[in-house]
C-alpha positions as a Markdown table, in Angstrom:
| # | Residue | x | y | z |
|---|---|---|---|---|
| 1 | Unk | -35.7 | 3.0 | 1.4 |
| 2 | Unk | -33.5 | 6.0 | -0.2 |
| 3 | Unk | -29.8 | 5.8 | -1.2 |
| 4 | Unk | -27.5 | 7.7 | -1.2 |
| 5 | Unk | -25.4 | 7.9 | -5.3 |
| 6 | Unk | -22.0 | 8.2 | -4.2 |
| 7 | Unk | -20.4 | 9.2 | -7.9 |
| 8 | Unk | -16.5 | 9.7 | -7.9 |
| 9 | Unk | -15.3 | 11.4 | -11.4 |
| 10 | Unk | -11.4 | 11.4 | -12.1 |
| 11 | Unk | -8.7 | 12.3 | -14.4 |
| 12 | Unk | -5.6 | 9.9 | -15.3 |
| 13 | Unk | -3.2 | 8.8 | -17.0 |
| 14 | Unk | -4.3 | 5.2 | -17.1 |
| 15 | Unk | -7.9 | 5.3 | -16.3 |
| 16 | Unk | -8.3 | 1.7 | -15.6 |
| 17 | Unk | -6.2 | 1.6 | -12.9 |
| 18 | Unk | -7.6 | 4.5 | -11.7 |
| 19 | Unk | -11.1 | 2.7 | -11.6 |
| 20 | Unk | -9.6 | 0.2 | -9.8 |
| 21 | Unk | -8.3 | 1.7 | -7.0 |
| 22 | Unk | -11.5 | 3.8 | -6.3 |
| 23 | Unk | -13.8 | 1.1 | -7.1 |
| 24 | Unk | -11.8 | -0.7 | -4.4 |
| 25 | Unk | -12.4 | 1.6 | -1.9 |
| 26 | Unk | -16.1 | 1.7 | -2.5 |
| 27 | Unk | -16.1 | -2.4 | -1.5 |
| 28 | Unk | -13.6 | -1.6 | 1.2 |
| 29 | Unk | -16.6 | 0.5 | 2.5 |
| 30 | Unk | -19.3 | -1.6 | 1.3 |
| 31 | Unk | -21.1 | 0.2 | -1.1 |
| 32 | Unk | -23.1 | -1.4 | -3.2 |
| 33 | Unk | -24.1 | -1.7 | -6.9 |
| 34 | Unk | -20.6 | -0.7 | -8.2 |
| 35 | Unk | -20.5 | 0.5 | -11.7 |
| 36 | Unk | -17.8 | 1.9 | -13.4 |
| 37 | Unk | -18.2 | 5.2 | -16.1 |
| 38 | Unk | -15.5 | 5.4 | -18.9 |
| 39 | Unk | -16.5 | 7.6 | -22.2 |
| 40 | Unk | -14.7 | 5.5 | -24.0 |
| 41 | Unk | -17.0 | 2.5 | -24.1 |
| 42 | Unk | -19.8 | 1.5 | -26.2 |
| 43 | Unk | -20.5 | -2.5 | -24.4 |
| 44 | Unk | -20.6 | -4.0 | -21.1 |
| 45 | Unk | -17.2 | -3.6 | -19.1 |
| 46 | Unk | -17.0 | -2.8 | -15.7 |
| 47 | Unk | -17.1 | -4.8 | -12.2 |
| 48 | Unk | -20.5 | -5.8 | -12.3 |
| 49 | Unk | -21.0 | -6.3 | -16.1 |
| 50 | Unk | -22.9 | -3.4 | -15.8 |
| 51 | Unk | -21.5 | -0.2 | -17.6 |
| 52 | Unk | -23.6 | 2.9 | -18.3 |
| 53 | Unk | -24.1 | 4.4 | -22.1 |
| 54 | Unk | -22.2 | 7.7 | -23.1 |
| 55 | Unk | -20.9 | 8.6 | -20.0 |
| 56 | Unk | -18.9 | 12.2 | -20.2 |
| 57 | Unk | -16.4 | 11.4 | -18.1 |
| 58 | Unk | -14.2 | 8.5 | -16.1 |
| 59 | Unk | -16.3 | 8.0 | -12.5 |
| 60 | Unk | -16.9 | 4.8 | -10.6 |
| 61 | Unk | -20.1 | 5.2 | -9.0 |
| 62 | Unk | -21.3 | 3.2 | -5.8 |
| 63 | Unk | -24.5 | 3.3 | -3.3 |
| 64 | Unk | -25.1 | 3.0 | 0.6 |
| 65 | Unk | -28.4 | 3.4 | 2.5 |
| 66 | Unk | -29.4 | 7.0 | 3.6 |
| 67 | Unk | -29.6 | 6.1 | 7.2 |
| 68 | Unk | -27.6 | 7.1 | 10.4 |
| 69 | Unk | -25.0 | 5.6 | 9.3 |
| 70 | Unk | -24.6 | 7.5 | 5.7 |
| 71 | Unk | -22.8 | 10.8 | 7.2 |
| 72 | Unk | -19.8 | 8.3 | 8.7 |
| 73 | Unk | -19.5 | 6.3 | 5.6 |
| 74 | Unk | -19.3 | 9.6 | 3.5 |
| 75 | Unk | -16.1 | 11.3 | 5.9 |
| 76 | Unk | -14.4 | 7.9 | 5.5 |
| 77 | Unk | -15.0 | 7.7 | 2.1 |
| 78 | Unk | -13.1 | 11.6 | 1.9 |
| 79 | Unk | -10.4 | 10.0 | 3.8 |
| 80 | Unk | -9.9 | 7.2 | 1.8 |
| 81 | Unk | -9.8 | 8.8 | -1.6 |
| 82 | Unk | -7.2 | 11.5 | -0.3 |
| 83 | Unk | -4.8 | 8.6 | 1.2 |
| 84 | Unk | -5.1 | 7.5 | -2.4 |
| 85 | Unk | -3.7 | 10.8 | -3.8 |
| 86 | Unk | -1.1 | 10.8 | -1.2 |
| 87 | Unk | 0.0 | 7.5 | -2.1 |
| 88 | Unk | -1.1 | 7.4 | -5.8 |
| 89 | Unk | -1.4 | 11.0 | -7.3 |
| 90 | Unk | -4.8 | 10.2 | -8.1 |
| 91 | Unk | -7.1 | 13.3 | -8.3 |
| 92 | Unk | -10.6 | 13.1 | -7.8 |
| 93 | Unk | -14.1 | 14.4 | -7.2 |
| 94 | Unk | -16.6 | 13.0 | -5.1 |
| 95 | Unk | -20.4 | 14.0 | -5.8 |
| 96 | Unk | -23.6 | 12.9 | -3.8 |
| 97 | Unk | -27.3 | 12.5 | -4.8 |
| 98 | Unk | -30.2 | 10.8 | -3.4 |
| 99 | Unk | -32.1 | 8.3 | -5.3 |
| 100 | Unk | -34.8 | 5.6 | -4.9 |
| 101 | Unk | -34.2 | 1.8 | -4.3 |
| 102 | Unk | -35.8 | 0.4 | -7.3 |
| 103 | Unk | -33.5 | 2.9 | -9.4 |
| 104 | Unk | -30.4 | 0.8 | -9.3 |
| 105 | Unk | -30.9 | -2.4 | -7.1 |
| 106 | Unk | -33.0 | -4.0 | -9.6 |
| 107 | Unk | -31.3 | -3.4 | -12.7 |
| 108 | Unk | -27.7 | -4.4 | -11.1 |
| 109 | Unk | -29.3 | -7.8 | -9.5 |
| 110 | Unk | -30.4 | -8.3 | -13.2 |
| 111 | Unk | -26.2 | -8.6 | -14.7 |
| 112 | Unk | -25.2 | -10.9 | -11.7 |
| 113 | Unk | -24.5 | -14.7 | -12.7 |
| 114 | Unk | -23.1 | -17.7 | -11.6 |
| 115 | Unk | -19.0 | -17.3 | -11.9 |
| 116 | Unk | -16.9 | -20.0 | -11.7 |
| 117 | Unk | -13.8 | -18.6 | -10.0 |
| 118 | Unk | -10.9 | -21.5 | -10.1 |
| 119 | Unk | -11.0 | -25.1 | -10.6 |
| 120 | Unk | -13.8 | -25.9 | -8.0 |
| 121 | Unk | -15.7 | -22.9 | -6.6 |
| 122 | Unk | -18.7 | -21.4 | -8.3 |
| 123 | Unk | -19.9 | -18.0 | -6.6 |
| 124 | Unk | -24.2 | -17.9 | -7.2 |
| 125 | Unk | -26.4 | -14.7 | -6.4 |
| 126 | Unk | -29.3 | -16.3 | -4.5 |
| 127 | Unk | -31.8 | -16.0 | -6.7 |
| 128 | Unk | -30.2 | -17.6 | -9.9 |
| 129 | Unk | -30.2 | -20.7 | -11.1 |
| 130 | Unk | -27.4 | -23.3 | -11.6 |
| 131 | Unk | -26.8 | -26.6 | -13.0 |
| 132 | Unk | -24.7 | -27.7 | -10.7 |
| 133 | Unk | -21.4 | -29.9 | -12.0 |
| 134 | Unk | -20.4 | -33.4 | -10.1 |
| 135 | Unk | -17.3 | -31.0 | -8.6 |
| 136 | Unk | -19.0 | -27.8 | -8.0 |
| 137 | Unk | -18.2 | -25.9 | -4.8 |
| 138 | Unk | -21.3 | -23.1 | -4.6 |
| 139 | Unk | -21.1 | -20.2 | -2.8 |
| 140 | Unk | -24.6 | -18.3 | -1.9 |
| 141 | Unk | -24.5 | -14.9 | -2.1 |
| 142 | Unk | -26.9 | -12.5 | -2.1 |
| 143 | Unk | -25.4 | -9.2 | -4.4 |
| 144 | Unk | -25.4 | -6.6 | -1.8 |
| 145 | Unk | -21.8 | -6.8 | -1.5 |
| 146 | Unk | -20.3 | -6.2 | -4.9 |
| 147 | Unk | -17.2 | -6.9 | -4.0 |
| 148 | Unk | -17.6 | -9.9 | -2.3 |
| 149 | Unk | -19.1 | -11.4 | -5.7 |
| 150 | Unk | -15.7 | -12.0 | -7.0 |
| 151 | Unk | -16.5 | -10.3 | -10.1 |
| 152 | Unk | -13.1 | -8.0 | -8.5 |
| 153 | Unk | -9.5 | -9.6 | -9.8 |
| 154 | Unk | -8.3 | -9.2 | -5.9 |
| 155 | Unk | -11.3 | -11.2 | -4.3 |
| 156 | Unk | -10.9 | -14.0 | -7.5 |
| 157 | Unk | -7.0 | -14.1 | -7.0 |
| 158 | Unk | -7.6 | -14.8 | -3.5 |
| 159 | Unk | -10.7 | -17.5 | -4.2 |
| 160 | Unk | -7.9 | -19.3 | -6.7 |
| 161 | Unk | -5.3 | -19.2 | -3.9 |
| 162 | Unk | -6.9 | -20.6 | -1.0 |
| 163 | Unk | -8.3 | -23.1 | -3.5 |
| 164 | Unk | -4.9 | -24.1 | -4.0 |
| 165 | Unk | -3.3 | -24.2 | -1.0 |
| 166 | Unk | -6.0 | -24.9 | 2.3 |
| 167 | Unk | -5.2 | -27.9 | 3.4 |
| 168 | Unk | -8.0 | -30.1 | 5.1 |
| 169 | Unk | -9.0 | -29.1 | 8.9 |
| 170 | Unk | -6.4 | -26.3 | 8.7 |
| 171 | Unk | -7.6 | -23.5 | 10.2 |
| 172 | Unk | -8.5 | -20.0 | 8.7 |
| 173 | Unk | -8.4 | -16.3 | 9.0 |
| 174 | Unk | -9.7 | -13.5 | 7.1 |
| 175 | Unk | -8.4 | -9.9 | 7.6 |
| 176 | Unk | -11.0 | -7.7 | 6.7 |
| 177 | Unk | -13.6 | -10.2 | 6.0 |
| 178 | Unk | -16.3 | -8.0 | 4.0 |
| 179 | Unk | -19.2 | -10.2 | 2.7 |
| 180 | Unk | -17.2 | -13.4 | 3.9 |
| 181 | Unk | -17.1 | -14.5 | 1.0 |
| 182 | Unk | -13.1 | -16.3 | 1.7 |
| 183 | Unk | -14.5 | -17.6 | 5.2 |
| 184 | Unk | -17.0 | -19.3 | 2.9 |
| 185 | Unk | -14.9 | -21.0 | 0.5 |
| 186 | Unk | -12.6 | -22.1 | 3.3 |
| 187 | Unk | -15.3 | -23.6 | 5.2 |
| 188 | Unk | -16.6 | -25.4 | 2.2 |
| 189 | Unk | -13.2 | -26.2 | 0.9 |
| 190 | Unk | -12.7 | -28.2 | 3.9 |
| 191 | Unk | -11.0 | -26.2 | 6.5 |
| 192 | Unk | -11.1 | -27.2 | 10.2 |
| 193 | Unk | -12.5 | -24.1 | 11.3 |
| 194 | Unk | -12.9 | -19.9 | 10.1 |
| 195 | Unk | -13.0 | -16.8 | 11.4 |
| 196 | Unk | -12.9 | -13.6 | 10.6 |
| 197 | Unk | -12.4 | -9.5 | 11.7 |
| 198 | Unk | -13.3 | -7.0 | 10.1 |
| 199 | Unk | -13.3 | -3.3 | 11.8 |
| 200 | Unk | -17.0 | -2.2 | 9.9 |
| 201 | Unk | -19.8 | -3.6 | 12.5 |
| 202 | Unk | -21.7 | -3.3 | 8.9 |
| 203 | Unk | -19.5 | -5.8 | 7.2 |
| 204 | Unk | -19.7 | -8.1 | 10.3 |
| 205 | Unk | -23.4 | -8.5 | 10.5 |
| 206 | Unk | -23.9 | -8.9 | 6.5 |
| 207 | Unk | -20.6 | -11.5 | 6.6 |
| 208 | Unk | -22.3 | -13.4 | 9.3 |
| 209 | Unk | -26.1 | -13.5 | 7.6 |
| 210 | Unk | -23.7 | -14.8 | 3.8 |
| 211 | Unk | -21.9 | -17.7 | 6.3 |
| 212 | Unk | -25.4 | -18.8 | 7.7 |
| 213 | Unk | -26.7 | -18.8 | 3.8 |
| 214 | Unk | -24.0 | -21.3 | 3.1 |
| 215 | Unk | -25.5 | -23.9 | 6.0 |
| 216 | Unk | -21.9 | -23.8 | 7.4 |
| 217 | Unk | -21.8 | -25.3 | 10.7 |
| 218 | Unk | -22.2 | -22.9 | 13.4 |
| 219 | Unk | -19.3 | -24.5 | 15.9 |
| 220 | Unk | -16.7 | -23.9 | 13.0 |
| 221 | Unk | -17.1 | -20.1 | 12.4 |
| 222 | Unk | -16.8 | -17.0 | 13.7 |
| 223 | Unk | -16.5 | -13.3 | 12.9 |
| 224 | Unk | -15.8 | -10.3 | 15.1 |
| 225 | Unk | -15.4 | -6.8 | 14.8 |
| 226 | Unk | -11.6 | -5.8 | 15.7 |
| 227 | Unk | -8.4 | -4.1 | 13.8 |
| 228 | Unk | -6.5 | -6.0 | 12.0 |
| 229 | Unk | -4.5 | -8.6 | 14.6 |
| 230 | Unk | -3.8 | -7.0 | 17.5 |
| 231 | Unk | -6.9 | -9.0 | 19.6 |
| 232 | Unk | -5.9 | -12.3 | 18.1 |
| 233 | Unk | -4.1 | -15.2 | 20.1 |
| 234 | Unk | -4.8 | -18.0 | 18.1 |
| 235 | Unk | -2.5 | -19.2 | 15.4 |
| 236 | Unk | -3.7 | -20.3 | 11.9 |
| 237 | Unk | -2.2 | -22.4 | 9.1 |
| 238 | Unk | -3.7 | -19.9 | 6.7 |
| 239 | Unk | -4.1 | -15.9 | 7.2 |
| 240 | Unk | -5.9 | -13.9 | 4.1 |
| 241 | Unk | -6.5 | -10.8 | 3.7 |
| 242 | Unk | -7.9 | -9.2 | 0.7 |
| 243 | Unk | -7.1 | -5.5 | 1.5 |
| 244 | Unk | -5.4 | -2.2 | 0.0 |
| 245 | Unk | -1.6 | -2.1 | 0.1 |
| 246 | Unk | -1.0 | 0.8 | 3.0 |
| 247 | Unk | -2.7 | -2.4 | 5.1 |
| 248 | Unk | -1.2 | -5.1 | 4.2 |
| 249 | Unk | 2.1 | -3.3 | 4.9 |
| 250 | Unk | 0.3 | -2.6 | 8.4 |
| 251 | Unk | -0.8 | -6.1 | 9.0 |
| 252 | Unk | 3.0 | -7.7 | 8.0 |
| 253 | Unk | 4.3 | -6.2 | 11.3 |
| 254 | Unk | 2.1 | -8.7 | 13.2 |
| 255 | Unk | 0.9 | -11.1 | 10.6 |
| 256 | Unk | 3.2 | -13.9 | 11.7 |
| 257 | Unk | 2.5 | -13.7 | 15.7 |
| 258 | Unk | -0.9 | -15.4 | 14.6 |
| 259 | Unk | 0.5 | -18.1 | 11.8 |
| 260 | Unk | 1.5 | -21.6 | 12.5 |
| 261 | Unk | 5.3 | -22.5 | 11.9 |
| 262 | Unk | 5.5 | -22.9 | 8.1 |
| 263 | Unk | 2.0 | -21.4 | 7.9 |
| 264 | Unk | 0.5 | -19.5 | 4.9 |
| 265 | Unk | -0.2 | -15.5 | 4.3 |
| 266 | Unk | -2.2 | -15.1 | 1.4 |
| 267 | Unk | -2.5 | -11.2 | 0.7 |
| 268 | Unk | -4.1 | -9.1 | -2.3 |
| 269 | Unk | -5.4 | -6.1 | -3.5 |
| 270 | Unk | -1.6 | -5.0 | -4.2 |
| 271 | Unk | -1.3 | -2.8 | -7.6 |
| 272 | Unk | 1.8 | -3.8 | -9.8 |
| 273 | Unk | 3.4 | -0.9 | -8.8 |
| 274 | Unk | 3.4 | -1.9 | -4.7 |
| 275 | Unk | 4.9 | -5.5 | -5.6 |
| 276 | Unk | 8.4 | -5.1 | -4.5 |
| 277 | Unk | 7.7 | -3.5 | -1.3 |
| 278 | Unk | 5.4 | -5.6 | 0.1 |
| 279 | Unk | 7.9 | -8.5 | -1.1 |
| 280 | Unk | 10.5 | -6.8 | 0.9 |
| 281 | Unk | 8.3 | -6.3 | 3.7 |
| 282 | Unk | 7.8 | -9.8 | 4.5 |
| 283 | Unk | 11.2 | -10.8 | 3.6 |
| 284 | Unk | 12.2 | -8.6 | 6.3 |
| 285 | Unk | 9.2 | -10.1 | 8.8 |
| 286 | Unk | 10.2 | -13.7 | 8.5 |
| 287 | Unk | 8.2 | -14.7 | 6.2 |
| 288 | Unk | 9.2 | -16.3 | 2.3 |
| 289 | Unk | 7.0 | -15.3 | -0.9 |
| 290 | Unk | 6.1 | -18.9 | -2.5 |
| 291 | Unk | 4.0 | -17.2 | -5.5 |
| 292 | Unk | 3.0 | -14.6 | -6.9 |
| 293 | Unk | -0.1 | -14.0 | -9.2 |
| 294 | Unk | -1.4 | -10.9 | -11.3 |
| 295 | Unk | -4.7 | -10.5 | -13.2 |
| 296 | Unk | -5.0 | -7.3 | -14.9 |
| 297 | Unk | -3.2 | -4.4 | -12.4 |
| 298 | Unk | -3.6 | -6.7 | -8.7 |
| 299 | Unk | -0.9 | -8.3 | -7.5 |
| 300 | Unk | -1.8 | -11.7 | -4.8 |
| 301 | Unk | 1.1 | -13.0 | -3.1 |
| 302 | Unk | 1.6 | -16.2 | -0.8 |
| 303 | Unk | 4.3 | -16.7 | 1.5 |
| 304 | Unk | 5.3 | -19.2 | 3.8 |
| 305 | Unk | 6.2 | -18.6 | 8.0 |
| 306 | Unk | 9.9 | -19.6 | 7.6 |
């Protein structure tokens, strides 16, 4: 199969962040084999514990298969990085090449290990090893999905959080599911039932094949394509959704038309800088912030249905 090298060079202030929030959009889109470029390092340090050698410039760089699908992901990808200099100032330049599987699938499967995210869960690439602890809670993935690896600080805030906080047989929602990877740890963690949207049909099929990997019981899940809320009637005892901040400030408008009375929004992929206005936001929607967590520039909140 040939790929498609989707290479996104930039220039900013604080370059991390920067990485960040293009690296985030890649997973938003699915790309795989995320590896960020920054000239100033000489070891491993990037999403994937993957970085490449005297790079000459700051660039996240990402991959998607060169099928009929490749010209739509390329427009959205456009449109994604200029609503992030509308809403960021960040200034970028996106480049494309075309390159053979074995060039970068291999050699990116070969840095992905068993993480332990939280007290209990343990996320596993498929074809690794692990000694697995009296406690453990493994999640099988295979490492198509970078961002659903949890090697991200937004999809490990939100791993911690529904750790903490799913009760038993509650029942649980992901906004913007991706690789599935929440709906997974709910299940295991004990939840009554999960579902999950995502608008991607992409991100639907590969969530669905990760949930069947992790022998979850096929009457307790679903996923669907849709937008956000606006199909759902059901309420949950816990909503996440692991998304950029222009969505979550989307999905608050509706948000609490599908939780429980005193039921649980668990949000991330807010930058530091965004905080305050999504607090506000839900404030104003009825609903209470009962903690807030940070891990380098991502923000995860929880609030409460009052």
């Amino acid at each position: 199969m040939k790929w498609i090298e989707a290479k996104v060079t930039y220039d900013h202030p604080d370059p991390d962040l920067a990485a960040d929030l293009v690296a985030t959009v890649f997973f938003d889109l699915h790309l795989q084999g995320v590896v960020i470029e920054d000239p100033a390092l000489t070891a491993n340090a990037d999403l994937a514990e993957d970085a490449i050698a005297s790079a000459e410039s700051h660039a996240v760089i990402g991959y998607f298969a060169g099928n009929r699908r490749a010209e739509g992901i390329a427009d959205r990808l456009t449109r994604m990085l200029e609503a992030l200099r509308g809403t960021t100032g960040l200034i970028c330049r996106v480049s494309y090449r075309q390159v053979d599987d074995q060039n970068w699938s291999e050699a990116w499967k070969a840095h992905f290990w068993p993480q332990q995210i939280g007290n209990r869960l343990v996320v596993k690439p498929t074809w690794r090893d692990y000694p697995r602890q009296p406690n453990d809670i493994i999640i099988e993935l295979d490492p198509g999905m970078a961002f659903g690896t949890g090697t991200h600080p937004t999809t490990a805030l939100c791993l911690k959080l529904v750790e903490k906080y799913l009760q038993p047989g509650a029942d649980f929602l992901d906004v913007g599911t991706g690789s599935g990877i929440l709906m997974i740890a709910a299940a295991l963690l004990g939840a009554g039932s999960v579902h999950g949207l995502d608008k991607d049909e992409l991100a639907v099929e590969v969530a669905a094949e990760n949930i069947g990997r992790n022998r979850i019981d096929p009457e307790k899940w679903s996923v669907h394509c849709g937008d956000l809320v606006q199909e759902v009637k059901k309420k949950y005892a816990m909503v996440a959704a692991n998304i950029l901040t222009p969505v979550i400030m989307e999905l608050l408008e509706n948000v609490t038309r599908v939780l429980c009375p005193a039921g649980l929004f668990i949000c991330s992929g807010i930058i530091a800088a965004h905080d305050q206005m999504v607090i506000e936001k839900m404030y104003a929607q009825g609903l209470e912030p009962i903690e807030v967590c940070t891990q380098e520039e991502w923000i995860a909140i929880v609030a409460k249905r009052a």
